[in-house]
RODO-2510 file (C-alpha; in nm, 4 decimals, decimal comma):
residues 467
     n   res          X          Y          Z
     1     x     8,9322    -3,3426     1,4803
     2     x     8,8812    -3,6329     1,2355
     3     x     8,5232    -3,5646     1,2452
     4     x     8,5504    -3,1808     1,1535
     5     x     8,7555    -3,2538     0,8613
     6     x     8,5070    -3,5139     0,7232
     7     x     8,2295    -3,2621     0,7133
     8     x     8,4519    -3,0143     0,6001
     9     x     8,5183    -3,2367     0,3210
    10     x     8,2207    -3,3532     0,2367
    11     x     8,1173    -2,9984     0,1900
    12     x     8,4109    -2,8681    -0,0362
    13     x     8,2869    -3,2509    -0,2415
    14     x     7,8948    -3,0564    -0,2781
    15     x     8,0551    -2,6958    -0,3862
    16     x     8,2737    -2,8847    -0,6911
    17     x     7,9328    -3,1104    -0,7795
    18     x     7,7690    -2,7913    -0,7602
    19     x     7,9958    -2,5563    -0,9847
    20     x     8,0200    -2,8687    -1,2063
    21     x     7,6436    -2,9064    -1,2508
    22     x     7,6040    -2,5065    -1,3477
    23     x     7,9332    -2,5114    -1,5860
    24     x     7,7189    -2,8062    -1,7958
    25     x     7,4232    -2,6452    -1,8292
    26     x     7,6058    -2,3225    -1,9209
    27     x     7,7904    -2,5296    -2,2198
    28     x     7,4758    -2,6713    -2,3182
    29     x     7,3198    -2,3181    -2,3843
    30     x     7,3650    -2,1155    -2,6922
    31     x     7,4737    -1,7537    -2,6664
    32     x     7,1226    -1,6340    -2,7673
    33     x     6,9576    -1,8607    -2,4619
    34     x     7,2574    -1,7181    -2,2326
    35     x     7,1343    -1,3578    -2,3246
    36     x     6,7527    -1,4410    -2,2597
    37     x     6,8060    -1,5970    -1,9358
    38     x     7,0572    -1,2918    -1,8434
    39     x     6,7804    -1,0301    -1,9636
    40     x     6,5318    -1,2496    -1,6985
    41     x     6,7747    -1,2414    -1,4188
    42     x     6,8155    -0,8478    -1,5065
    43     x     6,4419    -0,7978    -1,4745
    44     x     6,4059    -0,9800    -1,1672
    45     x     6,6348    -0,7637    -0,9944
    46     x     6,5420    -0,4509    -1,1562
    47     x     6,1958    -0,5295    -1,0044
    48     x     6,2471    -0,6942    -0,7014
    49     x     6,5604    -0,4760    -0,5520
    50     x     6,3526    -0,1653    -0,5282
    51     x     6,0497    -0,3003    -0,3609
    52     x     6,2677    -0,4839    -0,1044
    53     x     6,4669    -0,1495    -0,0315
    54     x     6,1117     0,0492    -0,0548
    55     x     6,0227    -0,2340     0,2598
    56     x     6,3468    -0,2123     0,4326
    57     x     6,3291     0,2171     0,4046
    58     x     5,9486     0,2173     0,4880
    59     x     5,9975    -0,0402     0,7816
    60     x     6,2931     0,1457     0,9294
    61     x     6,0607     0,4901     0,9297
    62     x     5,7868     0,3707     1,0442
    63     x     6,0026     0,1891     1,3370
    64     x     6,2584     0,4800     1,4240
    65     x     6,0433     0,7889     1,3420
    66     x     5,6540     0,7668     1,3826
    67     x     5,6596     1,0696     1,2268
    68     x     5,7954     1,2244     0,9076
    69     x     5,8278     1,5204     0,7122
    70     x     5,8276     1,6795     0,3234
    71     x     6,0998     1,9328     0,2526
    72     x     5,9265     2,2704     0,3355
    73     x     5,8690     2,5481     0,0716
    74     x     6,0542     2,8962     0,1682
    75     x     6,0239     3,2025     0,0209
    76     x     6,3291     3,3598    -0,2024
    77     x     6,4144     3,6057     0,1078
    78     x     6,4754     3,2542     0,3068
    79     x     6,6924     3,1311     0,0405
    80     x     6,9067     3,4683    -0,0061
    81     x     7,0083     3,4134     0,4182
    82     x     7,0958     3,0235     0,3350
    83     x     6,7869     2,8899     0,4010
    84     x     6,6654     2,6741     0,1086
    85     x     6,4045     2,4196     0,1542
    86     x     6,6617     2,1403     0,2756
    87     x     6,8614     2,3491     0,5054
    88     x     6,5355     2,5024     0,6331
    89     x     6,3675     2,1950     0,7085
    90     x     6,6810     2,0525     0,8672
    91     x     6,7053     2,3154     1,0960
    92     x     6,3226     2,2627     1,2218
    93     x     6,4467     1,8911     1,2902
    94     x     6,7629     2,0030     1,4624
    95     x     6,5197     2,1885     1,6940
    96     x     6,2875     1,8915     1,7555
    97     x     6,6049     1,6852     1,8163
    98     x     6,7050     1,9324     2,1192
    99     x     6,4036     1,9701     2,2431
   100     x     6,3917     1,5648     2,2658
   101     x     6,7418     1,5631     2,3776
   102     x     6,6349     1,8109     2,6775
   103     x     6,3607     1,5300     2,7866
   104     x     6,4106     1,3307     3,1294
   105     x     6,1122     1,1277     3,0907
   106     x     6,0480     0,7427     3,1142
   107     x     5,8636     0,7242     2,7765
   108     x     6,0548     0,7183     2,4308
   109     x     6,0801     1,0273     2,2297
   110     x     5,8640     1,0670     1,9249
   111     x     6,1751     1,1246     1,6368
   112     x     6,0758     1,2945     1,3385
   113     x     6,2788     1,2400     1,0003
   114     x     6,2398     1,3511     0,6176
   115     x     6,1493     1,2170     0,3372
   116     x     6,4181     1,2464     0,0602
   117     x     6,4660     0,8582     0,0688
   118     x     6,0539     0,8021     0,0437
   119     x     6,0873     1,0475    -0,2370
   120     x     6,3383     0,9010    -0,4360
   121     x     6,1997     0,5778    -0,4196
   122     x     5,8759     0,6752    -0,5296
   123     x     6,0373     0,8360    -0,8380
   124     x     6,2168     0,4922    -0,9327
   125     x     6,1027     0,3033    -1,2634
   126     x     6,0935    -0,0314    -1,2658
   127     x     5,9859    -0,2892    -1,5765
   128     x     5,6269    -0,3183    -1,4389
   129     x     5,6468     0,0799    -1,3359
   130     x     5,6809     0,3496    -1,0874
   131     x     5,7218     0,2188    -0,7326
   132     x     5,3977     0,1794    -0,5755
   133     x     5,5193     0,3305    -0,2549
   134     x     5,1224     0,3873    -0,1336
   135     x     5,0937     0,0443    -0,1105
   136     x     5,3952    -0,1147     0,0227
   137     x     5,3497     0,1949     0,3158
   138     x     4,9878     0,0808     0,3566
   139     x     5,0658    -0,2797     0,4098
   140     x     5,3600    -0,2115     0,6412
   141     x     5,1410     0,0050     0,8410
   142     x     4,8745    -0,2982     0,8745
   143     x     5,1495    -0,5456     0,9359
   144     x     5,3092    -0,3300     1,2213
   145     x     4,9477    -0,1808     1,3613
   146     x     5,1381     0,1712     1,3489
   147     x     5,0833     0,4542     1,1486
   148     x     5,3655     0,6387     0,9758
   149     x     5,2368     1,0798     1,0044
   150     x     5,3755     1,2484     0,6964
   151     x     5,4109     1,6121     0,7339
   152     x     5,4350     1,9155     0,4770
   153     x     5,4319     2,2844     0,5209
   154     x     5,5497     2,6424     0,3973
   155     x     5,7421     2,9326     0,5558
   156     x     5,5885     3,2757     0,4487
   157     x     5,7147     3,6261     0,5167
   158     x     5,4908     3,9322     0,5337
   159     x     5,5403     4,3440     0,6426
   160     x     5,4019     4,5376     0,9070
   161     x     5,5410     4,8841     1,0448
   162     x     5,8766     4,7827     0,8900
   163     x     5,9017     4,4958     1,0970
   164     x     5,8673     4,1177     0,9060
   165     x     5,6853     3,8537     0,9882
   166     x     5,7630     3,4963     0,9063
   167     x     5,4988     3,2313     0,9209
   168     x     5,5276     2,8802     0,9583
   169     x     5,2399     2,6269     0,9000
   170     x     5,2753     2,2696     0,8736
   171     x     4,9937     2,0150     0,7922
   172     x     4,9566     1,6865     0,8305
   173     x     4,8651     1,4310     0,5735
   174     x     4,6579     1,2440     0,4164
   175     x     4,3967     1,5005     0,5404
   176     x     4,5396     1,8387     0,4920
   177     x     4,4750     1,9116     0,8751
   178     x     4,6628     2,2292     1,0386
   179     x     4,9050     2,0680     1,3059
   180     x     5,0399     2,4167     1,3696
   181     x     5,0627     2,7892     1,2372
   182     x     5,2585     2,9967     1,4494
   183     x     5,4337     3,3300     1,3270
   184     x     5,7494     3,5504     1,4764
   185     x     5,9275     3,9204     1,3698
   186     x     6,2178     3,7790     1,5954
   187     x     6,3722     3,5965     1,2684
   188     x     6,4045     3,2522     1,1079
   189     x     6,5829     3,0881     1,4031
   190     x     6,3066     3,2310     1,6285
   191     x     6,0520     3,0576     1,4232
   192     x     6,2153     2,7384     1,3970
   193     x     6,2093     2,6890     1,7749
   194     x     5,8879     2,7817     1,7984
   195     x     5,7503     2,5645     1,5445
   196     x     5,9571     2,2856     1,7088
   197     x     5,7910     2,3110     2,0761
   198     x     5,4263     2,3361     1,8955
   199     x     5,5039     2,0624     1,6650
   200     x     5,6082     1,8362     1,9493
   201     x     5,3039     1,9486     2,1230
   202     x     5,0703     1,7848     1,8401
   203     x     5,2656     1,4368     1,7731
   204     x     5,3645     1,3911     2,1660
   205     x     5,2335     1,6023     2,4060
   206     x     5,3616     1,4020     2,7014
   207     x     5,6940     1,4576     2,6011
   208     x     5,5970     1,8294     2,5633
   209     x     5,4509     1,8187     2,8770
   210     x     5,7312     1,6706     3,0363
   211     x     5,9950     1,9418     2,8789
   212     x     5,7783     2,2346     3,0081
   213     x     5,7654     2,1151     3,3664
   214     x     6,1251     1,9957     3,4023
   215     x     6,3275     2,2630     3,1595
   216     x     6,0966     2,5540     3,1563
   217     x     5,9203     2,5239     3,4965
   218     x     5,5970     2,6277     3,3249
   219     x     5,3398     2,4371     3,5255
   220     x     5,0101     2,5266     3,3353
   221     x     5,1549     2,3983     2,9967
   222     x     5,2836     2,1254     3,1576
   223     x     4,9456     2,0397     3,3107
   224     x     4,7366     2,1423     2,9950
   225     x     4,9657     1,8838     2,7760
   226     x     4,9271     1,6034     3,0321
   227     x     4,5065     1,6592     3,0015
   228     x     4,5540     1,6324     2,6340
   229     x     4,7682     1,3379     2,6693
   230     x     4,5327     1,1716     2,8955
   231     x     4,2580     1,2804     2,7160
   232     x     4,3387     0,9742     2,4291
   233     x     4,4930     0,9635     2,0801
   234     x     4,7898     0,9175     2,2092
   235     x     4,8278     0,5320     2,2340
   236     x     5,1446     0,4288     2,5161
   237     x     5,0802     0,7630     2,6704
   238     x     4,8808     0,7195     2,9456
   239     x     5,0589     0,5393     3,1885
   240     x     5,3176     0,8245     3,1049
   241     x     5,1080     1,1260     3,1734
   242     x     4,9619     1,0113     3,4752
   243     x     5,2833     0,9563     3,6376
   244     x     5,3595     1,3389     3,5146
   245     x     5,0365     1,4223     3,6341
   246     x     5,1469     1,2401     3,9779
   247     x     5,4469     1,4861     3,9931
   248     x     5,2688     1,7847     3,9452
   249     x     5,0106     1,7105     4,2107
   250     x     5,2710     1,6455     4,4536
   251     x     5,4574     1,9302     4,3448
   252     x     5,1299     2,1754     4,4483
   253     x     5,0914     1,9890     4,7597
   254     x     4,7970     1,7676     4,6437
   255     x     4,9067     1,4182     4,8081
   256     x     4,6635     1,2275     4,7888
   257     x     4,5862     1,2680     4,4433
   258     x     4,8996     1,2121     4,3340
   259     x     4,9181     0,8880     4,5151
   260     x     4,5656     0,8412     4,2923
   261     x     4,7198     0,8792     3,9970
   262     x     5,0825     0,7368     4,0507
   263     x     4,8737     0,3976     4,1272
   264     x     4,6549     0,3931     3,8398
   265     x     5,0196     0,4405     3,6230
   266     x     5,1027     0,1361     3,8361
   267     x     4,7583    -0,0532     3,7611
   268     x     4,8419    -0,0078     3,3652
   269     x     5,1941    -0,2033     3,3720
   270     x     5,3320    -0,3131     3,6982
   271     x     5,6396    -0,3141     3,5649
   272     x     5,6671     0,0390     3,5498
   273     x     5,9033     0,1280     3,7840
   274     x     5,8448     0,5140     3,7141
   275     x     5,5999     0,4778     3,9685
   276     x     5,8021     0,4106     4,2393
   277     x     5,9580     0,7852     4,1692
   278     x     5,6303     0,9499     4,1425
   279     x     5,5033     0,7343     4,4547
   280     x     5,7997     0,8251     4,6760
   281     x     5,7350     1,2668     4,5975
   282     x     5,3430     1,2160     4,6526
   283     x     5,4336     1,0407     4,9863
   284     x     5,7186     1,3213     5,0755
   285     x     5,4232     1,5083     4,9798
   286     x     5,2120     1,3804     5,2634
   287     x     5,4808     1,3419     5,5498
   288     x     5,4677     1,0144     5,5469
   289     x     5,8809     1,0486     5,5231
   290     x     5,9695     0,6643     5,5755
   291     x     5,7636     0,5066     5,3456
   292     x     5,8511     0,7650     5,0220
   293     x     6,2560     0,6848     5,1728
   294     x     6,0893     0,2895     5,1076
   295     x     6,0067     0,3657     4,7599
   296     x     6,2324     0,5791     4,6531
   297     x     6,4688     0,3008     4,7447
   298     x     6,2616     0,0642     4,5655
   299     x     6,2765     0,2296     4,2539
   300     x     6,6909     0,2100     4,2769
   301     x     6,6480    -0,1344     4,3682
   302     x     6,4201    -0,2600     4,0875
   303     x     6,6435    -0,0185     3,8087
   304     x     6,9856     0,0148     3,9107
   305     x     7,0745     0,1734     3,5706
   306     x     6,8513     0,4478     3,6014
   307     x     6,9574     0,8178     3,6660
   308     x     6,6346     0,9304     3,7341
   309     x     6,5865     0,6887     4,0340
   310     x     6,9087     0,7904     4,2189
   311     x     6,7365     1,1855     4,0931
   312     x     6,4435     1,0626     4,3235
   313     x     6,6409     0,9077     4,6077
   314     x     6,8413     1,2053     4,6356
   315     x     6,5815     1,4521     4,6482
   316     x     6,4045     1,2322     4,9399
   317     x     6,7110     1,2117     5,1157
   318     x     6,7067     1,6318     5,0837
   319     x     6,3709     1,5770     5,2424
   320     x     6,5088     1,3704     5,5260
   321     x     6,7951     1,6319     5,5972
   322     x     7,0271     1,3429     5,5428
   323     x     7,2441     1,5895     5,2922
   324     x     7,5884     1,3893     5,2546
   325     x     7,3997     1,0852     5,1525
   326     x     7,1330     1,2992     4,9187
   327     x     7,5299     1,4416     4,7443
   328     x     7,6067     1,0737     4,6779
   329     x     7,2758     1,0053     4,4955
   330     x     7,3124     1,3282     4,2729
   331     x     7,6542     1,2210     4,2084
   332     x     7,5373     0,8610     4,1073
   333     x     7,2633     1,0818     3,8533
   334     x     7,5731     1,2594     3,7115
   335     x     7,7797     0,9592     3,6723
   336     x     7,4870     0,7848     3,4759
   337     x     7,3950     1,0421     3,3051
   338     x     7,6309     1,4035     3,2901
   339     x     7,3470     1,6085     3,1073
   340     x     7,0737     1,5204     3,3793
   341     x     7,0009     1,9177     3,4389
   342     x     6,7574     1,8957     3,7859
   343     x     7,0824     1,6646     3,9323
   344     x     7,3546     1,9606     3,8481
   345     x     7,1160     2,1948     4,0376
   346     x     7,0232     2,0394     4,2867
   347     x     7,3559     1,9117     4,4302
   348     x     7,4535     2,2641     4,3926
   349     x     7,2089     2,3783     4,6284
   350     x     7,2434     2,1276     4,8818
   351     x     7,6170     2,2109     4,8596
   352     x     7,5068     2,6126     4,9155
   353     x     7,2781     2,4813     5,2115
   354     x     7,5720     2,3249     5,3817
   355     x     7,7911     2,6347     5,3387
   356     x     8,0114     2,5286     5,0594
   357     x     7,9755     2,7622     4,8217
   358     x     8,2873     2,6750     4,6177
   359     x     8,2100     2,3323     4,5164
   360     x     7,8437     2,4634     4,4160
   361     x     8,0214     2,6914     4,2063
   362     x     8,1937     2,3980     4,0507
   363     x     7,9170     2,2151     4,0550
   364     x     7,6903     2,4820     3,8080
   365     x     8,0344     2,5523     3,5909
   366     x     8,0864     2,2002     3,4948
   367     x     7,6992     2,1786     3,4299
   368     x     7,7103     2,4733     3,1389
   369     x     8,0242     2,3179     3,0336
   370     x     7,7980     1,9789     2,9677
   371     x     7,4833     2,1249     2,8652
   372     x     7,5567     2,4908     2,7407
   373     x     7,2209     2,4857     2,6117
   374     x     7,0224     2,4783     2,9281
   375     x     6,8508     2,8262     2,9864
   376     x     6,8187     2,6585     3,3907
   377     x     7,1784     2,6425     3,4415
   378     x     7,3023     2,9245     3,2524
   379     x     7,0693     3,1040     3,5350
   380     x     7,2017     2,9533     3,7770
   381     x     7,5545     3,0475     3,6713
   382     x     7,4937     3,3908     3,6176
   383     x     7,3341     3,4289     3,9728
   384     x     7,6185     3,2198     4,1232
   385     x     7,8527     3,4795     3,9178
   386     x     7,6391     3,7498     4,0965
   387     x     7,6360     3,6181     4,4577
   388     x     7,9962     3,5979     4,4002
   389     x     8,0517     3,9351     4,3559
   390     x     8,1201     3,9268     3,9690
   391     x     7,8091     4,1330     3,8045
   392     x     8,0069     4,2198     3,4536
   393     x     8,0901     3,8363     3,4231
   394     x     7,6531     3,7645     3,5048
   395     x     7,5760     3,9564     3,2479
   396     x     7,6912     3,6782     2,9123
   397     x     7,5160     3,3529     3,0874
   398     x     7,2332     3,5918     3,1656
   399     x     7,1885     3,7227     2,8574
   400     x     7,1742     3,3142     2,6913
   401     x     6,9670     3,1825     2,9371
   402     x     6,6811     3,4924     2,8300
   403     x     6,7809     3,4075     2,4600
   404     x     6,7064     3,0517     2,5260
   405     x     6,3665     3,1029     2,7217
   406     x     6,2406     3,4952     2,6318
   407     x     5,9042     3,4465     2,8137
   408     x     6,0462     3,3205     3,1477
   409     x     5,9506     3,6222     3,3947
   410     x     6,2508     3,5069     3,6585
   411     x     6,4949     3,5559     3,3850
   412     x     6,3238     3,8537     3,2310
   413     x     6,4080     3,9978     3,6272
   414     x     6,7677     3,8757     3,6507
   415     x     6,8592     4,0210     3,2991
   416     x     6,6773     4,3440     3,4068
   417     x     6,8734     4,3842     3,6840
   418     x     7,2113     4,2735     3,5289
   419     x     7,1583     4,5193     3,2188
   420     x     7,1230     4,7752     3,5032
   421     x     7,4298     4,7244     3,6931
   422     x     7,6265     4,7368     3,3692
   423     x     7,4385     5,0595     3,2634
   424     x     7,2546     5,0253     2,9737
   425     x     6,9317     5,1631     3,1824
   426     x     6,6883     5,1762     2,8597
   427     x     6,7203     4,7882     2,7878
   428     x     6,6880     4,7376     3,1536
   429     x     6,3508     4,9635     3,1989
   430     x     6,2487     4,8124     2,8964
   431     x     6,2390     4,4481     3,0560
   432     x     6,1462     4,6298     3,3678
   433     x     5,8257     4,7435     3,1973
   434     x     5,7182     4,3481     3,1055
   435     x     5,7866     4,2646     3,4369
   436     x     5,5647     4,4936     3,5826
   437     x     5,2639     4,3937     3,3207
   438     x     5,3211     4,0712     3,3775
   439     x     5,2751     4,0503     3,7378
   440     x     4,9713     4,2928     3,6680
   441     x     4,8129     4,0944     3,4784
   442     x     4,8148     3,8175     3,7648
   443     x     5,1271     3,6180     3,6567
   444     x     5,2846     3,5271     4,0020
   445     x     5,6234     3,5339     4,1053
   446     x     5,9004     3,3651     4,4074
   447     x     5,8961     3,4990     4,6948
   448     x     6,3008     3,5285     4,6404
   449     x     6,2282     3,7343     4,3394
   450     x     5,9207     3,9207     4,4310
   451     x     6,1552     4,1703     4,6054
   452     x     6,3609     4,1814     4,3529
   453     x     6,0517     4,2593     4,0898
   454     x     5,9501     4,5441     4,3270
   455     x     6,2868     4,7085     4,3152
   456     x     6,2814     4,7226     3,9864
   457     x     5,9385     4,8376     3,9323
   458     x     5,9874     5,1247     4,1589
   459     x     6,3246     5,2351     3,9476
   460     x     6,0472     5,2116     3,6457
   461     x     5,7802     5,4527     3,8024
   462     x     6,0477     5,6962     3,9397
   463     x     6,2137     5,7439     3,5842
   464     x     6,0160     5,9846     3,4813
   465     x     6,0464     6,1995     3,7400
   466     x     6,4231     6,1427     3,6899
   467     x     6,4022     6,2763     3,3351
***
């Protein structure tokens, strides 16, 4: 105790000598010297505050984001609905956000941010200038051996057959090259999610890749995103997309190459327990039942804290026919992680399989009530609301989950079908008349729902003879 109040003492003794020292030299100064050395101090800070805050901003985008973007230009029409260039551009970020917020994958999201701080800091004038924000990005960029993508664009509006078109491109830069151009007559929010999924496409097609197979069950974008991911650019990404790729091949039946390319993720960083997952499907994939049990287990073992490794556990145990234990692994996914989609639907039909169709009711319900924004599970609760005798109550989560994902033919044929029972029979021939060009132009179908396609095909061809 002595000792602490020594130092402590000692200190307080170098603060006084301190205070006295700068109190001498301020009486020794005349007022004009006090004014010169007060205009130097002014200077310094006026010169060094906004380069330090230019690093700190820079740093901090470069480090959270990877990617940002310039307030878009809109046309007047835009701006008369709400949509100026902030609000706009916000909204196109929002999008990005849930699209990224919808991803179960292993690798980290590619965030995308604005610009309004870059800007304003490049507008600040200091004594020796404007900011050179060029070249404090530049050097930050060599320092940290990572590029920051800055991204501008335009919304545009045109008429055809009184219907209008909006148009969204955005480019990257330096360079001025197109990173996407896509256009909609479906409106602005239409647009914005469109952009968002084609954007995301260009700065991180794994993550892309990854959405389309898990939340939209579209297998050939899925697989044409993992090529492109593999295909190089995309630094990080490859151990990634071949342990996508992995899932896919297992997925078709393809074992053995998805053992190929689950180990090569595994040759890239050992520690990259992912592999276990994809390791434990190909080998489900193969039969070889006790060994993917082995690694699915493996993968729980080495990541404890992982939802997606009690996902894969469960869905081997589902495999095994060992159901109870498989509902105890989805409930560990849930309790880890309540917006973990595949994990709400799958318990639900394992609890359907065992013939309790009451808690998988409960089970989808308290999904849409987590993750109201899943086109999946609002399907899934409209068709339990179906099963369960209660068509007029299908037809709301029916109609979201189409809103959500308009090109998805399986949802296309459940709103068809619910628009019919609640007779509005023009909207349902309508969607009746997709499905059937659809399927005629070679797009494919479940079994489950082929049936259900026919029917309403043959309703289609008979209507005119109705009429």
């Amino acid at each position: 105790m002595f000792s602490n109040y020594k130092v402590r003492a000692v200190a307080a003794k170098q603060r006084g000598s301190v205070r006295k020292y700068l109190r001498s030299h301020v009486e020794k100064r005349t007022f004009g010297e006090l004014i010169v050395i007060g205009k130097g101090v002014a200077l310094t800070l006026l010169t060094v505050v906004p380069t330090v805050l230019a690093i700190i901003v820079v740093t901090n985008a470069i480090h959270d984001n990877g990617v940002v973007m310039t307030y878009l230009r809109v046309p007047q029409s835009f701006e008369a609905i709400g949509f100026s260039s902030e609000t706009a551009t916000q909204q196109l970020l929002d999008e990005i956000s849930a699209l990224n917020s919808k991803s179960l994958a292993a690798k980290p999201t590619t965030k995308v941010g604005d610009t309004h701080l870059l800007e304003a800091l490049s507008s600040v004038e200091t004594p020796a200038g404007s900011l050179d924000l060029k070249s404090v990005q530049s050097l930050i960029q060599r320092v940290m051996g990572k590029n920051l993508v800055q991204i501008s664009g335009e919304i545009t509006t045109r008429k055809e057959d009184d219907r209008e078109f909006t148009r969204l491109r955005l480019r990257q830069t330096p360079g001025r090259e197109v990173l996407i151009d896509v256009e909609t007559s479906q409106g602005p929010r239409d647009l914005f999610k469109k952009a968002a999924l084609n954007l995301l496409e260009h700065i991180d097609p794994e993550i892309a890749a990854g959405i389309y197979w898990r939340e939209y069950r579209d297998e050939e974008n899925a697989w044409r995103l993992t090529a492109i991911a593999l295909a190089g650019g995309y630094p990080d990404a490859e151990k990634y997309a071949l342990n996508l790729k992995s899932f896919i091949l297992a997925f078709r039946g393809q074992a053995d190459e998805a053992l190929k390319a689950s180990d090569q993720a595994r040759a890239i960083d050992p520690h990259f327990v992912q592999a276990e997952y994809s390791r434990a499907f190909a080998l489900l994939a193969a039969g070889r039942k006790d060994e993917a049990l082995a690694a699915a287990n493996l993968g729980v073992e080495r990541d404890p804290n992982s939802a997606n490794g009690y996902n894969t556990l469960g869905v081997i145990l589902g495999g095994l026919g060992r159901n109870e234990d498989a509902i105890v692994a989805f409930k560990e996914v849930l309790r880890l992680n309540r917006t973990h989609v595949l994990a709400y639907r799958r318990l639900a039909n394992i609890y359907g399989i065992l013939g309790r169709p009451k808690e998988a009711s409960e089970v989808i319900f308290n999904g849409i009530a987590l993750v109201p924004q899943s086109a999946l599970l609002q399907f899934d609760y409209a068709e339990d609301l179906r099963k369960n005798g209660k068509p007029h109550a299908a037809i709301g989560p029916m109609r979201k989950a189409y809103d959500l994902q308009p090109d998805n033919l399986t949802f296309i044929i459940g709103l068809a079908e619910a628009e019919l029972s609640e007779g509005h029979e023009t909207e349902a021939l309508r969607l009746a008349s997709i499905v059937k060009s659809r399927l005629r132009s070679g797009e494919k179908v479940g079994q489950n729902f082929k049936t259900r396609s026919d029917a309403l095909i043959s309703r289609l061809e008979t209507k005119p003879a109705l009429e």
